[in-house]
C-alpha positions as CSV (number, residue, x, y, z in Angstrom):
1,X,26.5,13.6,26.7
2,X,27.8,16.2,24.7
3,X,26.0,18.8,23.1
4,X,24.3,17.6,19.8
5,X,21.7,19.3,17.1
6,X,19.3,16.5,15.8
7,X,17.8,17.0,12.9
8,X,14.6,14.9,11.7
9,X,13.5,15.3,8.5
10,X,10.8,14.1,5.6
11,X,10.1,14.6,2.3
12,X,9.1,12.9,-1.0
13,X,11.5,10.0,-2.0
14,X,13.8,11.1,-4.8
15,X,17.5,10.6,-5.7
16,X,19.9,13.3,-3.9
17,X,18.2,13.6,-0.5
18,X,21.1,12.2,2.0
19,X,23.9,13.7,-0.4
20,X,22.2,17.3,-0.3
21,X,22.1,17.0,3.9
22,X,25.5,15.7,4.0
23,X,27.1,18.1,1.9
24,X,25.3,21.0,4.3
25,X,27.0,18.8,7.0
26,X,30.4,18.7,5.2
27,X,30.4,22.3,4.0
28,X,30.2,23.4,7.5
29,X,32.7,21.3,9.0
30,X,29.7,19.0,11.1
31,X,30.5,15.4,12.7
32,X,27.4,13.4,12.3
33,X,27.4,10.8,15.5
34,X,24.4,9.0,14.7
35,X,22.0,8.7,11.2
36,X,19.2,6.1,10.5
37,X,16.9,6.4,6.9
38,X,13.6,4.8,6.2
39,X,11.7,5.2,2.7
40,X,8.0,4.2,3.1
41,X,7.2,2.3,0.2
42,X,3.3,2.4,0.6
43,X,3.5,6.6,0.6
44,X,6.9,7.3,-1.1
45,X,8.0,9.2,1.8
46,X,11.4,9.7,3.0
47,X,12.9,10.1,7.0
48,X,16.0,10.1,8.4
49,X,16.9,11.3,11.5
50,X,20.8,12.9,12.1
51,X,22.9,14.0,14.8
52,X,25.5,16.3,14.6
53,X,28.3,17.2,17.4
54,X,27.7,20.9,17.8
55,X,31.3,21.8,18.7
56,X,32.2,20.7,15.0
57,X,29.8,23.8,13.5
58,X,30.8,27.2,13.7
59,X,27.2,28.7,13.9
60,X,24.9,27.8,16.8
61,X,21.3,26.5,16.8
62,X,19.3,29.4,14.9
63,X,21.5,30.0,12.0
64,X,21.7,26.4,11.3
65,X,18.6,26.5,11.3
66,X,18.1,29.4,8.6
67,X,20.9,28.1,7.0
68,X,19.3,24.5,6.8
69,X,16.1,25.8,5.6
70,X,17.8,27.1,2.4
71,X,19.6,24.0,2.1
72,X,17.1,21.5,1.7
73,X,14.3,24.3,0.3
74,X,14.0,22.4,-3.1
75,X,12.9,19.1,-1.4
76,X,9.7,20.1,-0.2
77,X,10.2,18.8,3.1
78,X,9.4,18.8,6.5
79,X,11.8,19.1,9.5
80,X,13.0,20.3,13.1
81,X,16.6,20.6,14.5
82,X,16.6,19.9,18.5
83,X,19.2,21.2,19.9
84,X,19.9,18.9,23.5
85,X,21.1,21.9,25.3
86,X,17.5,23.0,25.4
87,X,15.8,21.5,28.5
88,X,13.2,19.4,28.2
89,X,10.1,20.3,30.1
90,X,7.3,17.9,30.7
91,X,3.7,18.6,32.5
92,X,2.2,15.8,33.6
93,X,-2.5,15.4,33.8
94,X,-3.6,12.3,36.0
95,X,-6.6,11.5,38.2
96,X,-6.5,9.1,41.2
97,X,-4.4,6.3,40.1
98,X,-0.6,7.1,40.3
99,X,1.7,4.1,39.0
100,X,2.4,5.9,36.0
101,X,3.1,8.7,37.8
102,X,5.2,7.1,40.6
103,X,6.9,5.8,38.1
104,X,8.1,8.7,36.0
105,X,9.0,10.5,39.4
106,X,11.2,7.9,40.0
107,X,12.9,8.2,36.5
108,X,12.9,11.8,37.5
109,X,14.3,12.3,41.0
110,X,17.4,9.4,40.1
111,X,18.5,11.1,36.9
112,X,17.7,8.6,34.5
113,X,15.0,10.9,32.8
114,X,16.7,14.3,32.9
115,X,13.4,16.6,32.0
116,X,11.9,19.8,34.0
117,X,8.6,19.3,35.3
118,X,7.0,22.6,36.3
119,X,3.9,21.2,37.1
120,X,1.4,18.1,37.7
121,X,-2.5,18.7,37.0
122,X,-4.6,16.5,38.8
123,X,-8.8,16.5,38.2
124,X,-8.5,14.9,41.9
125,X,-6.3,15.6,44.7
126,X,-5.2,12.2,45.4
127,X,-1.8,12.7,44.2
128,X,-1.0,15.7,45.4
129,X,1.1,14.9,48.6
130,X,3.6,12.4,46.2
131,X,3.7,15.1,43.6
132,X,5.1,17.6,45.9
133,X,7.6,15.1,47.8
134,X,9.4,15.7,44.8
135,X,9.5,19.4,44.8
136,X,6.8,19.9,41.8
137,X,4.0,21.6,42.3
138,X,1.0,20.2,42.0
139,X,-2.5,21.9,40.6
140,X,-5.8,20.0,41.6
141,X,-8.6,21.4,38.7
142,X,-12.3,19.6,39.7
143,X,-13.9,18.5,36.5
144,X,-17.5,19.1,37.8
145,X,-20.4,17.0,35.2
146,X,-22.1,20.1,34.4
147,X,-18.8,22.5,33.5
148,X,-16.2,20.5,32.1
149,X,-15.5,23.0,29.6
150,X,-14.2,25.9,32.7
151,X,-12.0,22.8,33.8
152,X,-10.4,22.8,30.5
153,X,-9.5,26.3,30.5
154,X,-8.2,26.3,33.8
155,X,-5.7,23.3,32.6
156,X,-5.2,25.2,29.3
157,X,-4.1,28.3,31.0
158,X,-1.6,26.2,33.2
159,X,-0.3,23.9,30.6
160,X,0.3,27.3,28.4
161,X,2.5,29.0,31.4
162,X,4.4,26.0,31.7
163,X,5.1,26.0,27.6
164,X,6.4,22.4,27.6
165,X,7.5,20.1,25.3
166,X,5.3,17.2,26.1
167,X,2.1,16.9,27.9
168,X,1.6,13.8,29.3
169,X,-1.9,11.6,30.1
170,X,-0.8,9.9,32.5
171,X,-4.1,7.9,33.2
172,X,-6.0,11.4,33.2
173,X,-9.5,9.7,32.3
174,X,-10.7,13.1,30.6
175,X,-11.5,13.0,26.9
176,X,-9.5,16.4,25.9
177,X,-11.9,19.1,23.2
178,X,-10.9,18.4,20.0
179,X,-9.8,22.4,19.8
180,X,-7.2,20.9,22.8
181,X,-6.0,18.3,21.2
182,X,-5.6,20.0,17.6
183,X,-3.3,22.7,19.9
184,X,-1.3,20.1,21.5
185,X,-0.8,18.1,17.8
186,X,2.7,16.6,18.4
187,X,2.9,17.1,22.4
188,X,0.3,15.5,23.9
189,X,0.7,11.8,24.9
190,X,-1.4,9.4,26.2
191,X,-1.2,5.7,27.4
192,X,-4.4,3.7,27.0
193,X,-4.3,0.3,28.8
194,X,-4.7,-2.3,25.9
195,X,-3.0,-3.6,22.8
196,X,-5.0,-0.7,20.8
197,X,-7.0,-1.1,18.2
198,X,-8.1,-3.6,20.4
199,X,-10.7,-2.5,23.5
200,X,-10.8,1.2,22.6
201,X,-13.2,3.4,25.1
202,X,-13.5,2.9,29.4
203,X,-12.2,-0.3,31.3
204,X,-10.2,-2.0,28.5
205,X,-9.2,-4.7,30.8
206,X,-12.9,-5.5,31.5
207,X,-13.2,-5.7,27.8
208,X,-10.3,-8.2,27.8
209,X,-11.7,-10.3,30.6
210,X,-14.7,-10.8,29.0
211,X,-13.3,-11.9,25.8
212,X,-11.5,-14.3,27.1
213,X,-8.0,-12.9,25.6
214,X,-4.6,-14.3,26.5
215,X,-2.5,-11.3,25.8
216,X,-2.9,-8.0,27.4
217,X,-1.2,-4.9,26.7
218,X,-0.4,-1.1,26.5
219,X,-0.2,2.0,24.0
220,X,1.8,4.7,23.9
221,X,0.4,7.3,21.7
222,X,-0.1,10.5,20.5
223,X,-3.3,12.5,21.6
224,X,-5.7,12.8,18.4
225,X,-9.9,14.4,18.6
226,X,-10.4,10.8,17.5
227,X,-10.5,8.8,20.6
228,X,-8.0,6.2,21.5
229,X,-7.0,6.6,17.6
230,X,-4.2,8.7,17.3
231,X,-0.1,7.8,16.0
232,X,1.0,5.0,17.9
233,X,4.1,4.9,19.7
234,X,5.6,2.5,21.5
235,X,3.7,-0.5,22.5
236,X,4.0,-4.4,24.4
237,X,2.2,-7.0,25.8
238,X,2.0,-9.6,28.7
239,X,0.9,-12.9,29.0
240,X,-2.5,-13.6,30.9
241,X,-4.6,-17.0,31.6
242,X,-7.8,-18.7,31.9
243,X,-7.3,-18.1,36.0
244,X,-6.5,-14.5,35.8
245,X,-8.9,-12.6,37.5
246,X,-9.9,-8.7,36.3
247,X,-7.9,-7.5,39.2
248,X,-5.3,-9.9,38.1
249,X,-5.2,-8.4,35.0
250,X,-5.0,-4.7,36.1
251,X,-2.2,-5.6,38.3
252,X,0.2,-6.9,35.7
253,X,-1.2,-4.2,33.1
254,X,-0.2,-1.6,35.3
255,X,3.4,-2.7,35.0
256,X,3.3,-2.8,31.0
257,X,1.7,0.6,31.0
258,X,5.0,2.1,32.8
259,X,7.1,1.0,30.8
260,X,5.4,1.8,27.6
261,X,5.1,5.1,28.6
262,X,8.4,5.7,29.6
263,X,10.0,4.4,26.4
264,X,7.7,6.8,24.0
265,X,7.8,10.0,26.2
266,X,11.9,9.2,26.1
267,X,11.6,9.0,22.6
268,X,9.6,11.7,22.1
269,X,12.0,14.3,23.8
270,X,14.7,12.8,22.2
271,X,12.7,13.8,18.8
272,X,13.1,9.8,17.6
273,X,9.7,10.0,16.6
274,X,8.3,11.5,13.1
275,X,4.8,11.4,12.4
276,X,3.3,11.1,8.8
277,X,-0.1,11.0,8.3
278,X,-1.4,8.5,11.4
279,X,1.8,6.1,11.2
280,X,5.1,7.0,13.0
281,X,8.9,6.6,12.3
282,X,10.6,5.8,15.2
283,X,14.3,5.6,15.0
């Protein structure tokens, strides 16, 4: 694809907002390939996200965005511009079970998810052999009971020297500190294996079982202090019956939860997703 800056953008609803990006657009000669709006009528809040071919402006990606900051200064808004020549780097936290893993090394090594991944953090060593098939290096941190905290720093310092653009739970079964997660507001993404709100907390699918449910499903969403509560993503759900046994269940949840995930990390380096409040935009 060629190269694009994408703009995503919010502010208070008023009259003039589209017309005072365009005109920026127009003044400096920019093609926008692809726009999508959304007013939320509950908040009065206005999004739209834009792309822009960057071989139409004659500036590159840091004066527009000093020149887009003046622009739109008046509107009291919030914004990023993305520019897709950047790459994307992702770093990946899991524990023992892998299919969310295999699965986005997959999507990885063929080309369909075109990311860096300068590192996988495991609190077990379990996947370390698959991890480093691919060529990434893998970091096994033990999260011992009785000094959980040193395991966080050591996963701190190596998420920090990676400096990515998403952090990934990829079944990681650690609750992150809440100083963590208020660091990683906007990178860090989980998947939680039910249909949240529903069966928040350890062994959702247990949960399920015992009530008896007919649908299961998977989150995609962002990582919050508040447990299992933060912005939601992407989710889905498949069908289960009166026959299905708990193992049953985990098997076919396992196959929602990859492709959940895979859908909101995509969006999310492809800066489709704005967050207001704990409600997300995704266009």
């Amino acid at each position: 694809m060629a190269r694009r800056y994408v703009i995503t953008f919010g502010c208070p609803d008023r009259i003039g907002i589209v017309a005072t990006i365009a005109s920026f657009l127009a003044d400096a000669g920019g093609t926008i390939v692809e726009a999508a709006y959304h007013t939320d009528q509950d908040t009065g809040w206005f999004f739209t996200r834009q792309e822009v071919a960057a071989e139409t402006l004659p500036f590159g990606p840091e004066e527009m965005r000093t020149r887009f900051a003046a622009a739109v200064e008046e509107l009291n808004g919030e914004w990023q511009i993305l520019d897709t020549e950047e790459r994307r780097r992702v770093v990946v936290l899991v524990s023992k079970e892998g299919h969310c893993l295999y699965d986005f090394l997959g999507r990885v090594a063929s080309g369909e998810l075109d990311v860096d991944v300068p590192a996988v953090i495991g609190n077990h060593p379990d996947l370390a052999k698959i991890t480093e098939a691919h060529g990434i290096p893998f970091h096994h941190v033990p999260f011992p009971a009785d000094d959980k905290a040193a395991a966080f720093a050591q996963v701190e310092k190596l998420v920090g020297e990676a400096d990515p653009h998403a952090i990934v739970l990829a079944r990681f079964m650690q609750i992150l500190p809440a100083r963590l997660c208020a660091d990683w507001t906007g990178r860090a993404l989980n998947i939680h294996h039910s249909f949240l709100p529903s069966f928040v907390g350890a062994k959702p699918y247990h949960q399920a079982y015992r009530r008896g449910v007919k649908l299961i499903g998977a989150t995609c969403h962002y990582v919050t202090a508040e447990l299992d509560e933060g912005p939601i993503i992407e989710q889905d759900v498949i069908r289960v019956g009166h026959d299905d046994t708990i193992q049953d269940m985990v098997r076919k949840g396992r196959d929602i939860e990859k492709v959940v995930l895979a859908r909101g990390l995509r969006w999310h380096l492809e800066n489709r997703i704005l967050v207001h409040g704990n409600k997300t935009v995704v266009f």
